[in-house]
N, C-alpha and C positions, 0 to 999 in steps of 0.2 A: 657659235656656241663656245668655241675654243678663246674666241676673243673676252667673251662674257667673264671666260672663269678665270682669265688674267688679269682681270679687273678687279674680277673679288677676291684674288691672293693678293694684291695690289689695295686695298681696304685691309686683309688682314695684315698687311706687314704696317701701315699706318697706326694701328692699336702697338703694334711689334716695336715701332719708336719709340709708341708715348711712358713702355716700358724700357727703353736702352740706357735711362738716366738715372743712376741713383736717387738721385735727391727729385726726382717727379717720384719714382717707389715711397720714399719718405716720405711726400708730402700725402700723399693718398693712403699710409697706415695711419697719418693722425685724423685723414678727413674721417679714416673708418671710423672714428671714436667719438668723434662730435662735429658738428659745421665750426667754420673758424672763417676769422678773417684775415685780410692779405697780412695785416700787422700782426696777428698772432700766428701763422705760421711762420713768419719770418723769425720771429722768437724762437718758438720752437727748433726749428731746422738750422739755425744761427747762419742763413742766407741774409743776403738783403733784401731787399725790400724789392728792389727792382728785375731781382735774377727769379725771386718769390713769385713773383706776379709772372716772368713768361714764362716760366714754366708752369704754373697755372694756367695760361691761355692756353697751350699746348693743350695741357691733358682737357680744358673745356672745349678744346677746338677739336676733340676727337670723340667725345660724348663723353668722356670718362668720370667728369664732375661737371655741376655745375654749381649757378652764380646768381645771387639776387641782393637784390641792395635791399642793409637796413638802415636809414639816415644816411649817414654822409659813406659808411661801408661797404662794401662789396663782400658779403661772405659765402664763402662756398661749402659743398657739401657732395662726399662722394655720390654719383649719378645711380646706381644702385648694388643690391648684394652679389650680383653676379660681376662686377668690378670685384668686393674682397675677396670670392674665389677663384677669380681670375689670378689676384695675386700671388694667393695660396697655390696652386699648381706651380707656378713659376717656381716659389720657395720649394715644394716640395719636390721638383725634378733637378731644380739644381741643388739640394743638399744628398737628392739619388745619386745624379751623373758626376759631382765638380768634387774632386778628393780635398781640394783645400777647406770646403766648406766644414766638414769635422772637427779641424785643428780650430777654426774660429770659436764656434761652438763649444768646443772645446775651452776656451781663454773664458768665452760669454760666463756660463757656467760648467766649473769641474768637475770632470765626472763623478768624482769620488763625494762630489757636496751636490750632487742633484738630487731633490725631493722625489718623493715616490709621484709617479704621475695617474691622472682618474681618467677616463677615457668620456667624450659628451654623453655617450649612451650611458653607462655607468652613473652618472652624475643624474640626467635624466631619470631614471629609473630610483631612484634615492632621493629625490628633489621635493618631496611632502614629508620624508621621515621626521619627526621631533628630535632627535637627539644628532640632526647635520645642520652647519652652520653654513653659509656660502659667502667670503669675502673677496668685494671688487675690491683690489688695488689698483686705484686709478687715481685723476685728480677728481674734485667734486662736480665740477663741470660737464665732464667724461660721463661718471656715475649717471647726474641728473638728464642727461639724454637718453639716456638707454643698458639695462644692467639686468644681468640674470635674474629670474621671478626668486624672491622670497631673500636675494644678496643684500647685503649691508656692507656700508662703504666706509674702509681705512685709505684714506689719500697717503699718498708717498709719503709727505713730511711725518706720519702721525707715527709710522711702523712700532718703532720701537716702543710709544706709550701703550698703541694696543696690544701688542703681543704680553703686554704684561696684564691688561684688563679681560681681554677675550675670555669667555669659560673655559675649562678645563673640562667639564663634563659633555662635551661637544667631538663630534668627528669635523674638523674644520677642512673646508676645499676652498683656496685661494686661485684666483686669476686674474689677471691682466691686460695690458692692450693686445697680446699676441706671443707666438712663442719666442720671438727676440725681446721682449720686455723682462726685465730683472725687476719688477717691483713685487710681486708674488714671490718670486723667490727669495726674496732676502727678508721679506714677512716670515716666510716657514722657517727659516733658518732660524728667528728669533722664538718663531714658534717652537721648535725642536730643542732647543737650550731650556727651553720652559720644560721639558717634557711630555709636550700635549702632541695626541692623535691629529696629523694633518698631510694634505695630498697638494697636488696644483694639478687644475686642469690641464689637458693637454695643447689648448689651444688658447685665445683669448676671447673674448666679448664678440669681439666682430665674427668671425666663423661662425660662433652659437649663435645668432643674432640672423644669420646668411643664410643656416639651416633651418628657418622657422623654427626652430626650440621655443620653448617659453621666455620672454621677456616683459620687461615693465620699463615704463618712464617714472 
């Protein structure tokens, strides 16, 4: 028995790698957001092509994602939600225990320029009112795989045109790829100069999405 359960600390510290590499954590917040292929993660992550790919095999060689080919690509897609709350604990024990991680967060967004934050239950619970708006800031790709029930999608590039078109008569809740993405918050920001009522969720898409919340494609 004794031997059995050094085995399976010995599996869990395997998962324990496939997290010791930044840039495999990176490549698995964007898979949370839509499947991609080895060429667009490479984009994304400004990796090569070739460091892209083993570190992909890594986290496929450990179940964390997986991989199917469409024509001549191989695209991959995180393996399921309990990979993005696996992530999420990570983040949230190391912004508990790691003092540096404040000061970062701190540079990411200032505190004195942080929007007010909604909580998923909060949002939930508000999520049929007529007079609450819910905007994905994502790309449209992102959007089109998977996005809060009843959200409407400003991509990155648009921020500044919509903050000027959005209504005014509206309680607006923006969100994001997660709470390290800055594309919600510099929407509200633009929001706030307008004068208009608006919050950020406290998390992104993938969490709500991991919790069975309401979603749509």
């Amino acid at each position: 028995m004794a031997e059995v359960k050094k085995q399976l600390f010995e599996k869990l510290a395997l998962v324990a790698h496939c997290l010791s590499s930044p840039q495999r954590i990176e490549l698995l917040d964007y898979l949370a957001q839509a499947e991609r292929s080895v060429e667009e993660l490479s984009k994304l992550s400004g990796l090569n092509f070739a460091n892209t790919s083993r570190h992909l095999q890594v986290l496929k060689n450990h179940g964390l994602v997986s991989v199917q080919k469409q024509g001549k690509s191989r695209v991959y897609e995180i393996a399921g939600e309990d990979v993005v709350l696996l992530v999420r604990s990570l983040r949230q024990t190391a912004e508990s225990h790691i003092a540096e991680m404040d000061r970062l967060l701190s540079s990411l967004e200032p505190t004195d320029a942080l929007p007010e934050k909604i909580t998923r239950q909060e949002l939930l619970s508000n999520l049929d009112k007529e007079n609450l708006l819910v905007i994905d800031v994502r790309p449209e790709k992102e959007f089109a795989q998977g996005h809060i029930k009843g959200a409407i999608n400003v991509p990155p590039n648009q921020i500044d045109k919509a903050a000027e078109s959005l209504p005014k008569d509206k309680t607006l809740v923006a969100y994001c790829r997660g709470p390290y993405c800055v594309y919600s918050h510099q929407l509200l920001q633009a929001l706030r100069q307008n004068g208009m009522q608006s919050y950020q969720l406290e998390e992104g898409f993938p969490e709500w999405k991991a919790e069975g919340l309401p979603w749509l494609t």
